[in-house]
N, C-alpha and C positions, 0 to 999 in steps of 0.2 A: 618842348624843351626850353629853359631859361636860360640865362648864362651862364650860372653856375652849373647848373647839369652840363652846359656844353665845356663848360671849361674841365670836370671831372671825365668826361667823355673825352677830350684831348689827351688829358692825363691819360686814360686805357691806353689808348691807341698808343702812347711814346711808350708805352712799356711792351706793345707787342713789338713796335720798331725796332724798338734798344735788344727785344730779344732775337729777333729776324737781323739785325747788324750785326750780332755779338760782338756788342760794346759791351766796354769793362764798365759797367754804370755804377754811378756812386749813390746819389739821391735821385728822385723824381716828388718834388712835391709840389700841391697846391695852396696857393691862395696864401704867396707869405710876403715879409715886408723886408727889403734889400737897402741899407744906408747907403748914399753916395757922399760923392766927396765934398760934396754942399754941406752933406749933413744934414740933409731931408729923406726922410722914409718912401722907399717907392713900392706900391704893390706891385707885385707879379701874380700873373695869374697860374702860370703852371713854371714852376723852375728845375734846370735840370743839370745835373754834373758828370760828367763820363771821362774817362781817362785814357790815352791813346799814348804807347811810349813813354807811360810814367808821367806825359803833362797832363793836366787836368785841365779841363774846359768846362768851363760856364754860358750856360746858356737861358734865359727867357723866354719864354712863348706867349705874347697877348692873343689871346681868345676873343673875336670879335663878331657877337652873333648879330649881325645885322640884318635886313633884310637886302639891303640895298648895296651896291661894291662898295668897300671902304674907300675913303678916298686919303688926297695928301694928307691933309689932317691930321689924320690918325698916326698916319707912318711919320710927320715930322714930329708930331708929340712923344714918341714912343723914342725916336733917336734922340730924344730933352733926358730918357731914361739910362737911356744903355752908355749915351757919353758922360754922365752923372757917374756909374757905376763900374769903377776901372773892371777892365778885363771881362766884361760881359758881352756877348754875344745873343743877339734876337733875331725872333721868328714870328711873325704875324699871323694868326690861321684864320680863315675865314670861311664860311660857310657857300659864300656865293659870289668872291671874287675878287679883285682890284680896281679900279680904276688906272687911264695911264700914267697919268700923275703920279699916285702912288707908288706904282712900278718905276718909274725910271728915276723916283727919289731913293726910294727903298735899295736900285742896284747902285744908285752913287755912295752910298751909304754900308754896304755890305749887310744889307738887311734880310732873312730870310723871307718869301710869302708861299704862303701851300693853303689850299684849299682839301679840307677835311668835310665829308657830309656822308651821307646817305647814297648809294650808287644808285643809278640808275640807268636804263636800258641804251640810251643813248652815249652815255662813258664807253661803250662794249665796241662802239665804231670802229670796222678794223684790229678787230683783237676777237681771238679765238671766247664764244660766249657758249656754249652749249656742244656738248658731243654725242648724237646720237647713236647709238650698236644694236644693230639687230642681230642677237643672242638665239640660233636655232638649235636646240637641243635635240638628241637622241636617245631613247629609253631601250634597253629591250625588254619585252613585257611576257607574260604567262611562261615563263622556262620550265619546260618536262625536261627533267632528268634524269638519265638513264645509266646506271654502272653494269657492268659483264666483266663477272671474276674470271679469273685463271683456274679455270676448272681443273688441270691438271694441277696446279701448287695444291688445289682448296682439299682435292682426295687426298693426297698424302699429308695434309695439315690442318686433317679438320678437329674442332673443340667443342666443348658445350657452347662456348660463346658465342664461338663463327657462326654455327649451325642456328641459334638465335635470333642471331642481325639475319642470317638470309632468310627464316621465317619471316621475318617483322616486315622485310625489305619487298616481299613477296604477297605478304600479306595487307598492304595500303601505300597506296601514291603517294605517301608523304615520306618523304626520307629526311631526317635528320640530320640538320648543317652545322646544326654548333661547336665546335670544337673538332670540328674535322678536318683534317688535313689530309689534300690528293698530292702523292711524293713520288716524283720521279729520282730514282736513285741511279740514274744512271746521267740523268745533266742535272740534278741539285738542284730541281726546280720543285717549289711546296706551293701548291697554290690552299689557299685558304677555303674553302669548299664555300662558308657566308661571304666568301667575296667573288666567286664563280663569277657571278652576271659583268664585273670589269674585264673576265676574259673575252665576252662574246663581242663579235663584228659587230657595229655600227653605222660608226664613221663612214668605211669604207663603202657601202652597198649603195650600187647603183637603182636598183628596184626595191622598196621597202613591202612592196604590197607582199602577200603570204607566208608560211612559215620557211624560217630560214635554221641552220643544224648548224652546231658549233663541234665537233669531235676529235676527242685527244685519244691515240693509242701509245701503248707501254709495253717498255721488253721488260724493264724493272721497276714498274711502278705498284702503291698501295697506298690503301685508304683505312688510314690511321685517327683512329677515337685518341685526342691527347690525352684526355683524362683517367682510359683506361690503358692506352695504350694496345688498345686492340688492335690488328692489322690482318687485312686482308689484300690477298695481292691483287692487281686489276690488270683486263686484255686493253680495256678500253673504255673510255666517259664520252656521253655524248650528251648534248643538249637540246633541244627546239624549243624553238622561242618565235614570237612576232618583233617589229620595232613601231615604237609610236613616235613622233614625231612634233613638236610646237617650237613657236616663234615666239621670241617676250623682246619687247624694245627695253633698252632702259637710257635713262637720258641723265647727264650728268651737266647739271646749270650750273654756271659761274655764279648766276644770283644768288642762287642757293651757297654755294660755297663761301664765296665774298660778298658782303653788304656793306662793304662800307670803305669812297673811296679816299686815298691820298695823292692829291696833286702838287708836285711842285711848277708853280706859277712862272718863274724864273728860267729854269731847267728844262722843262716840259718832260720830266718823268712822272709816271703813273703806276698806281699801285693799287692793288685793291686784297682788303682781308676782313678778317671776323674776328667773332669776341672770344673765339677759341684760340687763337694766335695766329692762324695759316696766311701766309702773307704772299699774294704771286705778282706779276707784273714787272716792272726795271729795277727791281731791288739789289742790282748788279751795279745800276749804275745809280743807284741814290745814294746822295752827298750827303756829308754829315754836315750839323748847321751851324 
């Protein structure tokens, strides 16, 4: 990275800030030229305006990719800038830090400094960096299903149709779920017949090993084809089924999440977010500059 990429990389970053403040923001730009009252041109490297109560505030930010801390220097050249340029406010960001000097010029001066870079494992000291959950799921697996009509309704109600399903139904292990609804007309309960398997125990069992029976009896219950509206009345539904059982970790990184942090040097609040905007850390107690 060069300067100017670092200085457009600053730039992101103030517009995920300004969005994570919900500041009224006016501009955010890079790389422009500010008259003072000298009447000499100053570059800025990233400028910015935001509005709080109808006042509007100015501010500057020099971008300073050094390798080394910034020292006085910088910070008294830069205060040659901002007392030049009435009502402007500055922030120095640096990749890798201050010097003392700097700092205690910078607080007599009311100068911002924050250290913006790349995060890294050792930023995480004492802050929550990683959550691991071990996730045990429950299946229940192979369900035989088994229905027993109300033999007495089915005599006195029987049709070509009924008498069809209970061929068919008599005729192959496979019974058809699609659109079928099991209704209990007496507590207004429809279970969806393709969702049956959320009715079976799980959770609860204390022993997973062999088969285990799920079974609902009915004074006024019937398994209803929606489509055709076919209905037949039922004694009772029963199930058997096995349950299977796995464990999946899943790990949720802060690195992964946030790569990239904001320090203020002054303050000592920390921040850390991404190029997608999620910003976490003391964003409670960060100061606007």
């Amino acid at each position: 990275m060069n300067s100017t990429e670092y200085e457009l990389f600053i730039r992101d970053i103030q517009h995920i800030l300004l969005k994570a403040q919900a500041l009224e923001t006016i501009k955010v730009d890079h790389n422009i030229k500010l008259k003072g009252l000298s009447g000499q041109e100053h570059q800025i490297d990233v400028y910015w305006e935001y509005r709080i109560a109808g006042v509007t505030h100015r501010v500057a930010l020099e971008c300073k990719l050094h390798k080394t801390k910034v020292d006085l220097g910088v910070v008294r050249d830069f205060w040659g800038v901002l007392d030049d340029v009435s009502g402007l406010r500055g922030v120095i960001i640096s990749p890798v830090g201050f010097t003392l000097g700097a700092k205690q010029y910078a607080i007599s001066k009311g100068i911002g400094l924050k250290v913006i870079r790349g995060a890294k494992d050792t930023d995480y000291k004492e802050r929550l960096r990683a959550i691991h959950i071990n996730v045990t799921t429950r299946l229940p697996l192979n369900p035989r299903l088994q229905i027993n009509l109300d033999e007495t309704w089915l005599a006195s109600n029987s049709t070509p149709e009924r008498q069809e399903f209970i061929r068919r139904i008599e005729s192959t292990s496979v019974i058809e779920t699609q659109g079928v609804i099991i209704e209990d007309r007496d507590s207004k309960e429809a279970i969806l017949l393709s969702r049956l398997l959320d009715y079976l125990p799980v959770l609860e069992l204390e022993d997973l090993s062999g088969t285990h029976t799920w079974e609902k009896t009915f004074i006024n219950g019937y398994w209803v084809y929606q489509s055709t509206q076919l209905e037949l009345k039922l004694s009772s539904v029963k199930v058997d089924y096995e349950v299977g059982e796995a464990t999946h970790k899943i790990v949720i990184d802060g690195g992964d999440i946030a790569n990239t942090l904001v320090q203020d040097v002054l303050d000592g609040t920390l921040l850390f977010m991404n190029e997608q905007g999620r910003v976490m850390g003391d964003i409670e107690l960060e100061g606007f500059y």
